[in-house]
Kinemage of the C-alpha trace (Angstrom):
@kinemage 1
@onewidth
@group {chain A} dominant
@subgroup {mainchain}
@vectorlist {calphas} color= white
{ca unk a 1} P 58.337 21.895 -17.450
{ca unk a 2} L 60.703 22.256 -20.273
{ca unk a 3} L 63.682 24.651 -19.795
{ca unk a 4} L 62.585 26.888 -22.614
{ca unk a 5} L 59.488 27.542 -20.469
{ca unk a 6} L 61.510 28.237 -17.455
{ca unk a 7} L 63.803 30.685 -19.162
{ca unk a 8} L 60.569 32.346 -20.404
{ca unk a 9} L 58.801 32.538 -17.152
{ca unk a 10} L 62.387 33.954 -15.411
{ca unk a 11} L 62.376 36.760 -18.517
{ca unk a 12} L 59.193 37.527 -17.970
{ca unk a 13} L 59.219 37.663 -13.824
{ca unk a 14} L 61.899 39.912 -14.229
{ca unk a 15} L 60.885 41.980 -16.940
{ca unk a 16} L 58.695 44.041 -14.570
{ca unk a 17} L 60.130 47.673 -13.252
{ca unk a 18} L 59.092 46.903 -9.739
{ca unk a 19} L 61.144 43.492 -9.869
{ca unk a 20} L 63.910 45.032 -10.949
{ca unk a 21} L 64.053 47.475 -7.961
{ca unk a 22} L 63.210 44.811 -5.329
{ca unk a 23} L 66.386 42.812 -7.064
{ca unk a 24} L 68.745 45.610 -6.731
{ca unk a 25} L 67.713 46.812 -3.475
{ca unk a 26} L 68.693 43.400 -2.494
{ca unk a 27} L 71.710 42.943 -3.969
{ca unk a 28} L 73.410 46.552 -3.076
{ca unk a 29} L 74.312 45.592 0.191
{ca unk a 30} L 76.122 42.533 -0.723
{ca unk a 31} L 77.508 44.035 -3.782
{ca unk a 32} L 78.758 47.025 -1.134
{ca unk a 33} L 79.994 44.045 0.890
{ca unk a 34} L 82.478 42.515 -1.897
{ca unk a 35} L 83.666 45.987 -2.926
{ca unk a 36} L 84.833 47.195 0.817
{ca unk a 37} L 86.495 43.450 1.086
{ca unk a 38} L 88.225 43.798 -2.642
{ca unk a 39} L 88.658 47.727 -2.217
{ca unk a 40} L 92.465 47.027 -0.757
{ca unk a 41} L 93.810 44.562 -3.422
{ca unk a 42} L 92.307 46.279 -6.034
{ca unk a 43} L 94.589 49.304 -5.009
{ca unk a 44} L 97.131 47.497 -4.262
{ca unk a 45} L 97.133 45.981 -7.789
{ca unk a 46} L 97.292 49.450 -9.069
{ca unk a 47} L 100.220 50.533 -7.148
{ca unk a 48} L 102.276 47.483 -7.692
{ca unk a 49} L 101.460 48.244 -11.759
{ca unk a 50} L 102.915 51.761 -11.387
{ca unk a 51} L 105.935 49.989 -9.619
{ca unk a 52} L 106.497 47.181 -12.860
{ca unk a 53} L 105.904 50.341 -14.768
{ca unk a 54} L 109.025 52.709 -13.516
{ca unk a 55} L 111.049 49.657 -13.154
{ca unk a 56} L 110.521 48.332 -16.475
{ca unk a 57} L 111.549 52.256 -17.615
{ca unk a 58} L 114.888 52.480 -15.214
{ca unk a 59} L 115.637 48.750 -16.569
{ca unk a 60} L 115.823 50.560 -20.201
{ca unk a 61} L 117.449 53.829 -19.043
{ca unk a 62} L 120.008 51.592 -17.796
{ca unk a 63} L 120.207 49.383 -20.530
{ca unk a 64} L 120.948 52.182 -22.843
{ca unk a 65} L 123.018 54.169 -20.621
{ca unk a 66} L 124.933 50.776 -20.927
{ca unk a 67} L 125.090 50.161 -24.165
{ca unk a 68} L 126.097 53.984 -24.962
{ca unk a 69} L 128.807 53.706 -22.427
{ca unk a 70} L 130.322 50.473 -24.224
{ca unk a 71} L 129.964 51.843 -27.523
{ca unk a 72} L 131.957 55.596 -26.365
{ca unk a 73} L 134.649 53.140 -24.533
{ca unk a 74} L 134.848 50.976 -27.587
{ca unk a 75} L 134.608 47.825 -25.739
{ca unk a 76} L 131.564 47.165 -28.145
{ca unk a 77} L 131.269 48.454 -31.590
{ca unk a 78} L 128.382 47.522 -33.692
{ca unk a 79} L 129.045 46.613 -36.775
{ca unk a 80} L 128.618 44.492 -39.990
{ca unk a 81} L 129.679 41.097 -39.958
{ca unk a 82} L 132.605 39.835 -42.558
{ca unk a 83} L 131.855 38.677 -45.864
{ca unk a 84} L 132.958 35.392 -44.818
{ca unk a 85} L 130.910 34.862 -41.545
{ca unk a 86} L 127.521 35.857 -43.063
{ca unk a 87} L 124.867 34.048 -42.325
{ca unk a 88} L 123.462 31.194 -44.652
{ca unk a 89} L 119.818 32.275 -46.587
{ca unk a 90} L 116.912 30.853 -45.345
């Protein structure tokens, strides 16, 4: 038997309404298996996003808060570089 053949008959076996049923009737309890096992890293995956999420945003609050601090205290002032230390074109 040729694998086309196989892959036909498989298509065809599960073509059929009835099949279909019998399949997921068979597969819901292990499918209801996997999901109570995964159900507590999948939340804890979404809690420890939220966390990345509010530290990445007090990281920047801070980072600006920072920077406007230095920039009011004049310990850093952004500006232009001399003429003479510009950089070389490309």
């Amino acid at each position: 038997m040729t694998t086309s053949t196989i892959r036909d008959s498989c298509i065809e076996f599960f073509q059929k309404e009835e099949i279909k049923h019998y399949v997921k009737e068979i597969l819901r309890p292990i499918v209801q298996i996997i999901y109570n096992e995964v159900y507590p890293y999948i939340w804890l995956i979404c809690f420890y996003s939220v966390f990345l999420i509010f530290l990445t945003l007090a990281n920047l609050g801070l980072l600006l808060w920072i920077r406007t601090l230095m920039v009011s205290t004049r310990v850093y002032t952004p500006s232009l570089p001399p003429s003479s230390m510009t950089l070389p074109p490309l």
